[in-house]
N, C-alpha and C positions, 0 to 999 in steps of 0.2 A: 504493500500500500504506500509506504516512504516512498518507493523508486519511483508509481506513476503521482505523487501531488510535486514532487521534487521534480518533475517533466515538467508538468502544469506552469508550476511558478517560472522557469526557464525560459517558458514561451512567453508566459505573461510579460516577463523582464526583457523580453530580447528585444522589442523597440525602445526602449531604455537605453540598453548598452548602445546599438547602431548611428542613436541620435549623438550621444556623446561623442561616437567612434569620429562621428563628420563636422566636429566642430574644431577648430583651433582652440589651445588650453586657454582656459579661460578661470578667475578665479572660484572660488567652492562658493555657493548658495546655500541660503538656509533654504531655502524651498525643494532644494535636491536633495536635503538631507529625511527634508520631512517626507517627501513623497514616496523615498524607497522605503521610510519607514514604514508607512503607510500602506505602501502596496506588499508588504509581509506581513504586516497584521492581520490585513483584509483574506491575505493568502492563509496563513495559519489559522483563520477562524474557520475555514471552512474545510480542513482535517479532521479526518476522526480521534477519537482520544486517542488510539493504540497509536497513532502518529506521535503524540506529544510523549518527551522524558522529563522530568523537571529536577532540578538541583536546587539547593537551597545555602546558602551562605548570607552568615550575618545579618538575617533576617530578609535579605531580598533573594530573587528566585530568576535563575535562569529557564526559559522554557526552550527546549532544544526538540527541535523539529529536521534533525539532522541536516540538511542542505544549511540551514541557516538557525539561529538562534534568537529569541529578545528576552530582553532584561527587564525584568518588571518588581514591582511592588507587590505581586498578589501571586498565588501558586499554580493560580489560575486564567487564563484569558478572559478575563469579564467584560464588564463593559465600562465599569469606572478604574480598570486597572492602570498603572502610569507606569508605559514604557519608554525608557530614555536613555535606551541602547541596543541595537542588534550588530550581529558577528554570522559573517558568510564565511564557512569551512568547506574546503575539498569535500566532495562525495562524488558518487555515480554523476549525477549530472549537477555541475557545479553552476550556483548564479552566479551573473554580474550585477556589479554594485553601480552605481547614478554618471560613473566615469567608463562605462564597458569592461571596468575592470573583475580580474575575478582570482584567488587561489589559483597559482600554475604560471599567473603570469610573470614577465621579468623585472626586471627593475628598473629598465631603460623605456620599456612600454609604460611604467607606473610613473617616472618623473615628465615624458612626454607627455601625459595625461593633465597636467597641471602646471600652471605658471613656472617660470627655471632663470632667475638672475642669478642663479651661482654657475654657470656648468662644469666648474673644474669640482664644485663640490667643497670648495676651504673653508677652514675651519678650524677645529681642534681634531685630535683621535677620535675625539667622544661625539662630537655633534659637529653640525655646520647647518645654517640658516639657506634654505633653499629661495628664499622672497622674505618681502615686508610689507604692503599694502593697506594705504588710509591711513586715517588718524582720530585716535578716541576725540572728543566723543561720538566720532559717529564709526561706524565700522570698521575694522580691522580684520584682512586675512594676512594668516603667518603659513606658511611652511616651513619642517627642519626635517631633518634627518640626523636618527641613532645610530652609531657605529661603534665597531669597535675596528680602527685604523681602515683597512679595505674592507671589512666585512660589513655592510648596511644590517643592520638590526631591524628599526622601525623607521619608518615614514608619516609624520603628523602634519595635518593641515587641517589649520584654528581660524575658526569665524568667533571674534571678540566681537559681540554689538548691544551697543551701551543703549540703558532705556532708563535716563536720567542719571542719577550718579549711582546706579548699578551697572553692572556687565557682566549678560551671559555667554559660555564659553560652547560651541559645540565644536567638536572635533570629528575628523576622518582619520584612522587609525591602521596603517598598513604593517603588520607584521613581515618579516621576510628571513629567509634563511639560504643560502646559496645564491645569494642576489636573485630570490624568488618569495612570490608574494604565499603567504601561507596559511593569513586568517586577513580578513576586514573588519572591522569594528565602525561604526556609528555613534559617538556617543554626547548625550546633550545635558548640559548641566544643568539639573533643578534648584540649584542654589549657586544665586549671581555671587559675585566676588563685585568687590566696592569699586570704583573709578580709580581710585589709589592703588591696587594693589592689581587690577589687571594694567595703567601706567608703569609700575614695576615691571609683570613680568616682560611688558614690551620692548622696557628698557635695556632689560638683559638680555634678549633677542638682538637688539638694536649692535649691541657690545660684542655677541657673537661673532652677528656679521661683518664686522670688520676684521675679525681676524682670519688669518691664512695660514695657519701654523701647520698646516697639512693638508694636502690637498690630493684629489684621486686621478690618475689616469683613465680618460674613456676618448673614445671612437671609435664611428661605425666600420672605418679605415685604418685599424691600427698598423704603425710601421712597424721594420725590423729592429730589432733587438740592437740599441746603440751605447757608448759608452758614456754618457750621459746616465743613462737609466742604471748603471753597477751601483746602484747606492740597495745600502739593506739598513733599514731605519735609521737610514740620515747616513750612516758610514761609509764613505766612498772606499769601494776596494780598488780603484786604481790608484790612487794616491794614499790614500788612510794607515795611519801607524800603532802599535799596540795601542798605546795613551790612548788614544782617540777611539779606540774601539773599547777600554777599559770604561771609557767615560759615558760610553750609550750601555755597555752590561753592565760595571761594576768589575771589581777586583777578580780575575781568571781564578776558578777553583783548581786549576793545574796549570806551572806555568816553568817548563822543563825546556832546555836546550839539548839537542843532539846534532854531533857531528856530521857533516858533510862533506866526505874530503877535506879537502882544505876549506872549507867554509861551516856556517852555522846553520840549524834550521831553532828556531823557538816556537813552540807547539803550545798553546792558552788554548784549554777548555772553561768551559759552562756546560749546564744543564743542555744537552740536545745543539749545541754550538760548537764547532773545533775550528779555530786558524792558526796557522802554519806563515812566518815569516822566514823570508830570506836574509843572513847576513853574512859578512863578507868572512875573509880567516880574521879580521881585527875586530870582530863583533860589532862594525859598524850596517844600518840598515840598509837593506836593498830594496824591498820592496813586500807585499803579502802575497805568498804563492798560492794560497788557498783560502779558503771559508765554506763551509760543510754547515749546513742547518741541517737538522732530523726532527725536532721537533717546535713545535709553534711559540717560539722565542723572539721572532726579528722577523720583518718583513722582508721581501728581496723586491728585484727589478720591476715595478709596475703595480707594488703593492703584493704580490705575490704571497702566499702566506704557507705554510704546511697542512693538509689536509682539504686545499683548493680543490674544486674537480677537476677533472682531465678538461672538459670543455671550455671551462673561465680559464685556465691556464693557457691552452690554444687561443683564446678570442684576446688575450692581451696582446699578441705579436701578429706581425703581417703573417700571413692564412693563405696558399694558395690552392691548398687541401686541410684537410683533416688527420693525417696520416703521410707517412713517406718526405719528398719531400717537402718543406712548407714554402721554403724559398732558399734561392741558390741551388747552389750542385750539390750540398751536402760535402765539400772537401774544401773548398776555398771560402775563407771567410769575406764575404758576412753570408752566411746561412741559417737555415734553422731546419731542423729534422725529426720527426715521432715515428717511433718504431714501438707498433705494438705486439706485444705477444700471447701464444696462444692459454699462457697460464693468469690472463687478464690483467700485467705489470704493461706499463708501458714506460719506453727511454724516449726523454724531449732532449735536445743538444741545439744550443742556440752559440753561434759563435760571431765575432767582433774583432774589424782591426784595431789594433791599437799602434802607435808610434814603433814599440820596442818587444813588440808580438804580440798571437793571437789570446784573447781573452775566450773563454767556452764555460759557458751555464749550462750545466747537464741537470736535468728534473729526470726524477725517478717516483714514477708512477705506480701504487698500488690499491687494487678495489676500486679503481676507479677514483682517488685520490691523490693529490701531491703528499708523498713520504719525505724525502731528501731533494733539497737542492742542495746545488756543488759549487762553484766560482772557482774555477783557475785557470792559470798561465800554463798556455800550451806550448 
């Protein structure tokens, strides 16, 4: 019975999403917010009970209708009940929410969907201010975006609109995991916050966006793999010295020299991190022959992180397959190369001139995940 009302509402919804699909991004409406609410209401009231689950926390009640869920004050759909929030989850047949948006899609479809004065994305690690629009007291739309450094978390976009010296706050609420959307949320506040203190959070918004302390690589064009891009959370490995690499992890948990012929090699670990310098027979420096990440400590080229999929890790360099070679002959650098195998590991090798030789990023692939990246001098 779920799979054909969860058809129903799809259809019901699908000149919803088309309309949106044809307009250019445009800021959030509260009328958009109401109406999907609305058209799930009207759609769950006409379920039969063995359609409804309901959960209950902290006195208010989720009613879960599996395609889609609302949040309410009563345990039951009544008719004085007050709901002031719904959440769209993956299912058999998944809705779209007021943007055509829906669970599955990506995160480049989700920022296209909605206003973008950032598009590098700057910020902090933690967040970065996607727009700022209007001014109290009359209406204010915000977007931002949660991360953690490359990985996008959540996507919020806030309609503040003041009705005297209150303001109420509704939100769109995009959850995401692998740069993919994963729940939607709706949600409308029953209790204004004062002119003061939504001017506060504006202002903090305001403060956000000017900062650039980090910022993402995106395009629909991404180039090859250049020596610009060797940085692994801020630390340049063409040029970068222990100190300088001590000063983004911290003091080396192992930090041993071994002979090299007549030269030195000095070997600094951490947790899931090995680099390897070059020095000469008088222990003076040459240069870092290597940098080994294994586990998710430091980001590399592009934002890169360990446990990336296979897919986001190809879409960050030029692509002129999926597989084999990507670009180049795969021998003379600059190239880039996936070789996969049949026990589901795949090898990426992306390589770079440099002045004084070839520089090579080998990613090692398992389950369908980034394990190990490499950095070194060939």
């Amino acid at each position: 019975m779920k799979k054909n009302v969860a058809l129903l509402i799809a259809m019901i919804l699908c000149l919803f999403a088309c309309c949106a699909l044809g307009e250019e991004a445009a800021m959030l409406r509260q009328d958009e917010l109401i109406n999907l609410r609305d058209e799930l209401v009207e759609s769950a009231r006409s379920m039969p009970a063995e359609a409804l689950t309901v959960y209950e926390e902290d006195g208010m009640y989720k009613l879960d209708y599996d395609a889609f869920a609302l949040d309410s004050d009563q345990s039951a759909l009544t008719d004085t009940a007050v709901i002031d929030g719904i959440e769209i989850t993956p299912s058999e047949n998944t809705l779209s929410d007021m943007r055509g948006l829906k669970p599955g899609d990506s995160l480049e479809q989700l920022l296209a969907a909605y206003p973008l004065d950032n598009p590098s994305l700057s910020g902090t690690h933690d967040e970065a201010v996607l727009y700022i629009s209007g001014q109290l007291p009359g209406t204010v739309n915000t977007g931002r975006l949660l991360r953690d450094g490359s990985r996008a978390q959540v996507v919020e976009h806030a309609i503040y609109a003041a009705q005297g010296d209150q303001v109420y706050v509704s939100y769109a609420v995009y959850t995401l995991q692998d740069d993919v959307i994963t729940a939607i949320q709706v949600l409308m506040q029953d209790q204004p916050m004062t002119l003061g203190e939504a001017q506060a959070e504006l202002e903090q918004l305001s403060q956000l966006q000017a900062k650039a302390d980090y910022s993402v690589y995106r395009s629909d064009d991404p180039d090859e793999l250049a020596l610009e891009d060797l940085y692994f959370g801020g630390f340049d490995f063409v040029s970068g010295t222990p100190e300088q690499l001590q000063a983004h992890l911290g003091a080396a948990q192992s930090d041993t020299w071994q002979q090299d012929g007549a030269n030195y090699l000095r070997i600094l670990q951490w947790e899931g991190i090995q680099a390897i310098f070059n020095y000469d027979s008088t222990r003076n420096l040459q240069r870092l022959s290597l940098l080994e990440i294994y586990e998710d400590m430091l980001e590399g080229p592009r934002g890169l992180r360990i446990d990336d999929t296979l897919a986001s890790v190809i879409g960050r360099f030029r692509h002129d397959a999926n597989e084999g070679a990507l670009y180049g002959d795969g021998v003379t650098a600059p190239y880039g190369r996936c070789d996969k195998n049949n026990d589901g590991t795949a090898s990426i090798a992306y390589a770079v001139q440099a002045e004084n030789g070839t520089v090579l990023l080998r990613l090692t692939v398992v389950d369908g995940r980034l394990a190990d990246m490499t950095c070194a001098w060939r």
